[in-house]
BASE-995093 format. One line per field, with one value per residue (C-alpha): residue number from 1; x, y, z. Coordinates in steps of 0.5 Angstrom, whole numbers. Example, Ala and Ser with C-alpha at 12.3 -4.5 7.8 and 13.67 -1.06 7.14 Angstrom:
seq = (1_2)
px = (25_27)
py = (-9_-2)
pz = (16_14)
//
This chain:
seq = (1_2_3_4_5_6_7_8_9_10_11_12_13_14_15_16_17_18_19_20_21_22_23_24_25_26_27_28_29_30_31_32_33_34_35_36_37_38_39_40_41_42_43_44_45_46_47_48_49_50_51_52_53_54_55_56_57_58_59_60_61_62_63_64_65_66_67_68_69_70_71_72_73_74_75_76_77_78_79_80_81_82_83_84_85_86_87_88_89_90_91_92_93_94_95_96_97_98_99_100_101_102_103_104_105_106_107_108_109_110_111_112_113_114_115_116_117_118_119_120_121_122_123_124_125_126_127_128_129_130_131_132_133_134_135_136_137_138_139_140_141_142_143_144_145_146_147_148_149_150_151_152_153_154_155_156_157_158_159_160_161_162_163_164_165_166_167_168_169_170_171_172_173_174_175_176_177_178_179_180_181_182_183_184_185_186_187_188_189_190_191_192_193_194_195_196_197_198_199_200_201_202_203_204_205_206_207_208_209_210_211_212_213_214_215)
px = (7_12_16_14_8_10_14_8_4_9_10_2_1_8_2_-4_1_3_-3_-6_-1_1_-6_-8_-3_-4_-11_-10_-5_-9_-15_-10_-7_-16_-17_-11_-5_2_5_5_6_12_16_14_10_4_6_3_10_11_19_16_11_15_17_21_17_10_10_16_16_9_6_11_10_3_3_8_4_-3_-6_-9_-5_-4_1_3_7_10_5_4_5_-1_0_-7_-7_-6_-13_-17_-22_-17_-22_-28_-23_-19_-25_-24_-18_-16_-22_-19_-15_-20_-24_-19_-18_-26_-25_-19_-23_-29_-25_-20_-27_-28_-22_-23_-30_-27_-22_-27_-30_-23_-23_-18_-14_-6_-7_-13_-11_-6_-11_-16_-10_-7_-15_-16_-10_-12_-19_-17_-11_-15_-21_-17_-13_-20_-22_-15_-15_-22_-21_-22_-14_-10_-6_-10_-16_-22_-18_-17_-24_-27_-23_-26_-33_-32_-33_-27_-26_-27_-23_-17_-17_-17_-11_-7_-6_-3_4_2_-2_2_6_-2_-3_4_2_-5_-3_3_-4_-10_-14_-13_-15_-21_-23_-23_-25_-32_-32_-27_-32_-38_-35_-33_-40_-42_-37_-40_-47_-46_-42_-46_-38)
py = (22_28_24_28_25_18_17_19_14_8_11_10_4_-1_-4_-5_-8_-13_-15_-16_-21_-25_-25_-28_-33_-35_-37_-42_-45_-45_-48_-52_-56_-56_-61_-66_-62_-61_-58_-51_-52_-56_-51_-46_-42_-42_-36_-28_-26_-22_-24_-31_-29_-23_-24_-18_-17_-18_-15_-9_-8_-8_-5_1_2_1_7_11_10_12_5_0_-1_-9_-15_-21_-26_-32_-38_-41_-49_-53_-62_-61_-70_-69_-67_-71_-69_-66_-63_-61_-58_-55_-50_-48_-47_-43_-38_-37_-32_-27_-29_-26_-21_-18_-18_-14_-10_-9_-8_-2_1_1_4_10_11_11_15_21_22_25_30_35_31_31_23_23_25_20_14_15_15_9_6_8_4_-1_-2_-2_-7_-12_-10_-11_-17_-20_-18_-20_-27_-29_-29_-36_-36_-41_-41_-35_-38_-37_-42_-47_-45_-46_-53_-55_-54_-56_-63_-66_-67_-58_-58_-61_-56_-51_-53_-54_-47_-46_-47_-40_-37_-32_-29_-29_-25_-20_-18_-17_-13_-9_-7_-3_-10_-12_-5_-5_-12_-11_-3_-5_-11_-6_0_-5_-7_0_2_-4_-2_5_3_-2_1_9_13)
pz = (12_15_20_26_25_22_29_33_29_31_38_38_33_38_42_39_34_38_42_36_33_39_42_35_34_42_40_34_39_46_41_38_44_47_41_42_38_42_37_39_46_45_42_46_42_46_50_50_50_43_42_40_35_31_24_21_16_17_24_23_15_13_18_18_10_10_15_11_4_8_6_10_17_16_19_21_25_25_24_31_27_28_26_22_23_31_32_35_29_24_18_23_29_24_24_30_31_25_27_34_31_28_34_39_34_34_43_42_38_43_48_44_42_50_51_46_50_56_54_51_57_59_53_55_60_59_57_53_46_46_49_44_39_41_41_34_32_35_33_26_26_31_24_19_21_23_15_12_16_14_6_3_1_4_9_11_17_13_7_12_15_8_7_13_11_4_2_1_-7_-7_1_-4_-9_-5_-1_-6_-7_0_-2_-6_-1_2_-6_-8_-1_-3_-10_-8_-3_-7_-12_-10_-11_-3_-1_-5_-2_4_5_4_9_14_13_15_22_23_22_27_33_32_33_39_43_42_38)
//
């Protein structure tokens, strides 16, 4: 990618990014502190405010070299900390909380897509070429980590949602692998297999948005 480019790209991508992020991490803590857990909201980390969810290298370094090398656009913040024992009902309301994130995810894709409709009928306008470059960013990061999140891998959302629903003995295992989740997470996304997973799965939402909001 020419750096004139790149630097348009991340001009556009700064917002979407971090709305995607800290709305995400938000939810698990507003979710969090609906079924009895404190945790977050002690340390302060229920907040919209971006500087409380940045980690360097999952919301700046991922996601500006999957923009340099042409990939899938992907990051992430800091974990909000959520005491999975606080919960009033811990295995069934870990379900909720952990899919608060790619919820709030799928809302901001929605309202991205909004946006880019919006911003087409102002085709040629001096603030419309960027506007739906900004929504196109946006649909896709909010896509992509509403995907990402809903793999089955701890500590990801959809492993602690599958722990929740299976029985306890295969909810054990599967949480054993948590403490290598996110080194399972980096090679994957360092090999052409995360893209290969998650492309049929993006392409279908894609497909989705287009066809209920009439793109």
């Amino acid at each position: 990618m020419q750096l004139e480019h790149l630097i348009q790209t991340i001009t556009l991508a700064a917002i979407p990014v971090l709305f995607a992020i800290t709305l995400h991490e938000a939810a698990h803590g507003y979710v969090a502190r609906h079924f009895g857990d404190m945790t977050a909201y002690q340390l302060g980390r229920i907040s919209l405010n971006p500087l409380r969810h940045i980690d360097p290298v999952g919301t700046i370094l991922f996601p500006l070299l999957s923009l340099w090398m042409g990939g899938i656009l992907f990051g992430w913040a800091k974990p909000v900390p959520v005491n999975f024992s606080a919960l009033n009902r811990p295995k069934q309301d870990m379900l909720w909380v952990a899919i608060a994130g790619p919820a709030s995810n799928l809302l901001m894709a929605f309202g991205w897509a909004l946006l880019y409709k919006i911003a087409l009928s102002f085709e040629g306008n001096y603030f419309s070429e960027p506007l739906l470059g900004m929504a196109q960013i946006g649909i896709n990061i909010n896509v992509v980590l509403m995907v990402l999140n809903m793999l089955p891998l701890p500590p990801l959302d959809g492993g602690r949602v599958a722990v929740s629903l299976l029985p306890s003995r295969q909810a054990y295992q599967l949480a054993k692998l948590e403490p290598y989740g996110m080194f399972i997470l980096m090679f994957l996304a360092i090999s052409p297999v995360l893209s290969f997973i998650l492309s049929p799965f993006v392409s279908m939402m894609f497909k989705l948005f287009s066809f209920l909001i009439g793109l």
